[in-house]
C-alpha positions in Angstrom: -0.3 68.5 35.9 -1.7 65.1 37.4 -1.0 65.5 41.2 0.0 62.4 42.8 0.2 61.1 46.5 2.7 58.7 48.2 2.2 57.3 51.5 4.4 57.2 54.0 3.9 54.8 57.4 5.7 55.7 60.5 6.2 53.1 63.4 5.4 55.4 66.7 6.3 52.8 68.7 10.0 54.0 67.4 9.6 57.0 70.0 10.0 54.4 72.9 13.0 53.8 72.5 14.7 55.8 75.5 12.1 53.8 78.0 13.2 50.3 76.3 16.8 51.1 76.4 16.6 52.7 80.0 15.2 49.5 81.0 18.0 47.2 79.6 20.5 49.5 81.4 18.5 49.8 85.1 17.6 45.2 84.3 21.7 45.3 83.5 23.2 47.5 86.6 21.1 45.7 89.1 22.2 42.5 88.1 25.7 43.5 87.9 25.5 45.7 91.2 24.3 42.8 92.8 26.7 40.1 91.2 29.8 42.6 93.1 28.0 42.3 96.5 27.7 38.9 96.2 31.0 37.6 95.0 34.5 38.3 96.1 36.5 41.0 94.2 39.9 40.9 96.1 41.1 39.1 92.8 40.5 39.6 89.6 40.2 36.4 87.0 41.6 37.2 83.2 39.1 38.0 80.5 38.5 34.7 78.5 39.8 35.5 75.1 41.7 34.5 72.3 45.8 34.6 73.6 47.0 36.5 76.6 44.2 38.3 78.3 45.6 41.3 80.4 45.4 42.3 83.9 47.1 45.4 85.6 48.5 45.3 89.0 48.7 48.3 90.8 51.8 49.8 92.6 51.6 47.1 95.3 51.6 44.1 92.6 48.1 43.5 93.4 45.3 42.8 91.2 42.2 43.4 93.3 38.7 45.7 92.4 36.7 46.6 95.0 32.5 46.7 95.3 32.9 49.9 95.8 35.0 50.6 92.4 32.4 48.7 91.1 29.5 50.1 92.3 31.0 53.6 91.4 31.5 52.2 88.2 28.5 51.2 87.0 26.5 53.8 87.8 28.4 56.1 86.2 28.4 54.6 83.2 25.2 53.8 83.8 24.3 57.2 84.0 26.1 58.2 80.7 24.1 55.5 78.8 20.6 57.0 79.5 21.3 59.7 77.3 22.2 57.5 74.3 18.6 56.3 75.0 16.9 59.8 75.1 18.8 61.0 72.3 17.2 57.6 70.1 14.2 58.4 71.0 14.2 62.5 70.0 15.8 61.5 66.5 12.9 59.8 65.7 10.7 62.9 67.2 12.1 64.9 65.4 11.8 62.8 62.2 8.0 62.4 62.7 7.3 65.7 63.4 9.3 67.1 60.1 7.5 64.3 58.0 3.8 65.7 59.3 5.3 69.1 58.5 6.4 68.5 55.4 3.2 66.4 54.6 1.0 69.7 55.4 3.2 71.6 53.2 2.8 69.7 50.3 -0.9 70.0 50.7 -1.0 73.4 49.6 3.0 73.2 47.4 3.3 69.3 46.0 6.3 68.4 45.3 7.5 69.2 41.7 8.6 65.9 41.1 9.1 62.4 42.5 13.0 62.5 42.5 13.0 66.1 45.1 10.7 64.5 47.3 12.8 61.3 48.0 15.6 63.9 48.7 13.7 65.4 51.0 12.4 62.3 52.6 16.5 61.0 52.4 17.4 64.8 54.7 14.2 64.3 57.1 16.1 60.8 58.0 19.6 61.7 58.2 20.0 65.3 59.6 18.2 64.4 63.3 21.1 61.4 63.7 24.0 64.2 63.3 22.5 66.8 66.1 23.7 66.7 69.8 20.6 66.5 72.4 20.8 70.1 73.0 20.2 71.4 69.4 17.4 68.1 68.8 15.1 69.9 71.8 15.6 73.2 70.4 14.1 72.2 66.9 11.6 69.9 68.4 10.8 73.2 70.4 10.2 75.3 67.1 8.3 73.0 65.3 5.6 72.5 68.2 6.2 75.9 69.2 6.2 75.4 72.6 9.2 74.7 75.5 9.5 71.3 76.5 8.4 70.3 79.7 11.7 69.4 82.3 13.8 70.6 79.3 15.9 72.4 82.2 16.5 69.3 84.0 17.2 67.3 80.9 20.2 69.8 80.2 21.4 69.4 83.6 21.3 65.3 83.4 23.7 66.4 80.1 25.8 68.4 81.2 26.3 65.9 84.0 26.8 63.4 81.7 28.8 65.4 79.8 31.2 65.8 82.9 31.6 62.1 83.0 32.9 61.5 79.7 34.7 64.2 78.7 36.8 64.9 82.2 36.6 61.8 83.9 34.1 62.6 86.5 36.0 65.9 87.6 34.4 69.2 87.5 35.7 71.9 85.1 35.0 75.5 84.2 33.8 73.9 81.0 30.8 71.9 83.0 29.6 75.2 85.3 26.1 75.1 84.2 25.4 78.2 87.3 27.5 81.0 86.8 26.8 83.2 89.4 27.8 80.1 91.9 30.3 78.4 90.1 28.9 74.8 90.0 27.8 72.2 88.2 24.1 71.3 89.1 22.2 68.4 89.0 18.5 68.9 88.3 16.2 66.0 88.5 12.5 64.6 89.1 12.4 62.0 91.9 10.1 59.8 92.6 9.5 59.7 96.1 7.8 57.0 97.9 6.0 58.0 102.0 5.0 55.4 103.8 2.1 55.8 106.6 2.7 54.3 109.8 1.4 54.8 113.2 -0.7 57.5 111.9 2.6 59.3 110.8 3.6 59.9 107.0 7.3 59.5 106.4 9.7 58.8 103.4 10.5 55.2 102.8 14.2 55.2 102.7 16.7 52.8 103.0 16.9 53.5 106.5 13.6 52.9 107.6 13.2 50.2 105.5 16.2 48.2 107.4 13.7 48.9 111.2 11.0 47.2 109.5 8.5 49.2 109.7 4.7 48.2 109.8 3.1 50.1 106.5 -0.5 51.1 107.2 -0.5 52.6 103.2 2.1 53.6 100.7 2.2 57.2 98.5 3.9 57.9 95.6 5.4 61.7 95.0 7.0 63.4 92.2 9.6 65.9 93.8 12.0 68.2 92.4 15.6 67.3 93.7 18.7 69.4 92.7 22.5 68.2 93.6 25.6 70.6 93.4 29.0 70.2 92.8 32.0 72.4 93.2 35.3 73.0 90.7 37.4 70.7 90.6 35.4 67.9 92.9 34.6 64.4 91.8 31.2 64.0 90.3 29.7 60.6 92.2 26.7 58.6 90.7 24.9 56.5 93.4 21.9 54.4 93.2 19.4 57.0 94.1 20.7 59.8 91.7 20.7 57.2 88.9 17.1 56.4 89.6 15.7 60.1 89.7 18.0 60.9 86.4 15.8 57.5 84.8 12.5 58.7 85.9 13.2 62.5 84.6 13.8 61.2 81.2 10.9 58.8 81.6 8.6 61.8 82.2 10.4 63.9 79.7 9.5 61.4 76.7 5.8 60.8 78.0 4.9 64.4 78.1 6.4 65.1 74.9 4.5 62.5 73.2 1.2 64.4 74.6 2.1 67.0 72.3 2.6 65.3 69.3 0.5 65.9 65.9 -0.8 62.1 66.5 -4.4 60.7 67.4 -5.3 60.6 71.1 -5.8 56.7 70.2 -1.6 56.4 69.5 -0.6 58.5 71.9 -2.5 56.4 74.3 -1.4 53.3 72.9 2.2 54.3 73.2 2.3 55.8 76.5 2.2 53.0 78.8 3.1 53.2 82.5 6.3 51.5 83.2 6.3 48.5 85.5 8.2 49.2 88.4 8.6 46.3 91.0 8.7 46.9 94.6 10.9 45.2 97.2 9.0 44.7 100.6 11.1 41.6 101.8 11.6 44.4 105.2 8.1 45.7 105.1 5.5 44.3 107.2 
């Protein structure tokens, strides 16, 4: 029997995906975070639409949002949205590393005909778009054989996430991620900035930042920052907890790519450093 080949051309640059959408939602929430500080939000203006565009008093008659609704708001939702992004870019993982599998196989067992290997091409395509996050870094665990660097925070950021959607923020025996304390904790990678000044090293906060300090040389420091809450308490997303989620998944999807079944030569050209731009309008 004539043994015949077919190629097949994968776009790696497909695996980005959770950096390029996490950068449309951080580019979006700033704007929007910024567009509430900026403008006033004791009224609220109808949607422009087609007919009668609703608006909702509440039990005063008022219709007023506040920044801080606002605020709250979009980082929470904000927060939910950089899974949808992580989970893009694992399904195509996971699709790359069953087409090298299946590729090695067929070295040693072709296919026995054309019309099974399309099938199996058709299953390798589908099956990753129907698996939740959790089961997706399981079998991209298996194949590599190896655990998945800041898997445990990735299930936190989740099961956070999780939280948000499914009960409105609040805290349930269904979200208790640590038995033994009954709470639902936040694991995440921070990327901390120190400052030296004066000969002393200290984090750049918000704080500082507002003295205007005088910054002899900046560092940069991954840290590994963990948040609790209690049953039945409100989960809150702020600025700084959105930001250390972002960069976890950031370093999740970069490390993963290290161990993929690619040339050093792709992996390099698909790992890029994201751009970060810093605001030193108080820094002297």
């Amino acid at each position: 029997m004539e043994k015949t080949e077919r190629k097949i051309e994968f776009d790696a640059s497909k695996i980005l995906k959770c950096i390029r959408h996490i950068a449309h939602v951080n580019n979006t929430v700033t704007k929007i975070y910024h567009l509430a500080k900026d403008c006033s939000v004791n009224t609220v203006t109808p949607l422009e639409t087609d007919g009668l565009a609703f608006v909702f008093p509440d039990e005063k008659g008022e219709v007023k949002v506040t920044s801080e609704i606002i605020s709250d708001w979009i980082f929470r939702k904000a927060f939910e949205d950089i899974i949808i992004g992580l989970t893009e870019s694992l399904i195509e993982i996971h699709r790359l590393l069953n087409i090298y599998s299946i590729a090695k196989e067929s070295e040693v067992t072709p296919f026995e005909n054309q019309e099974i290997m399309e099938e199996t091409m058709r299953a390798i395509a589908i099956k990753p778009s129907k698996l939740p996050l959790p089961v997706l870094m399981k079998e991209i665990e298996i194949i590599i054989n190896e655990p998945l660097q800041y898997r445990g925070e990735i299930s936190s950021i989740n099961q956070v996430r999780n939280c948000l959607v499914h009960r409105n923020s609040i805290v349930s025996l269904a979200d208790i991620n640590d038995p033994n304390s009954k709470l639902l904790c936040l694991s995440y990678i921070d990327l901390v900035i120190f400052m030296q000044t004066g000969g002393n090293i200290i984090e750049l906060t918000k704080e500082v930042k507002n003295h205007s300090p005088y910054v002899e040389n900046l560092l940069c420091q991954y840290i590994q920052k963990k948040i609790s809450f209690s049953l039945n308490e409100k989960v809150v997303i702020n600025a700084d907890i959105f930001k250390g989620a972002t960069n976890t998944c950031i370093l999740f999807i970069q490390e993963l790519i290290r161990k993929l079944p690619i040339s050093d030569t792709i992996k390099n050209s698909i790992i890029q450093p994201y751009q970060m731009n810093l605001c030193a309008e108080n820094i002297h």
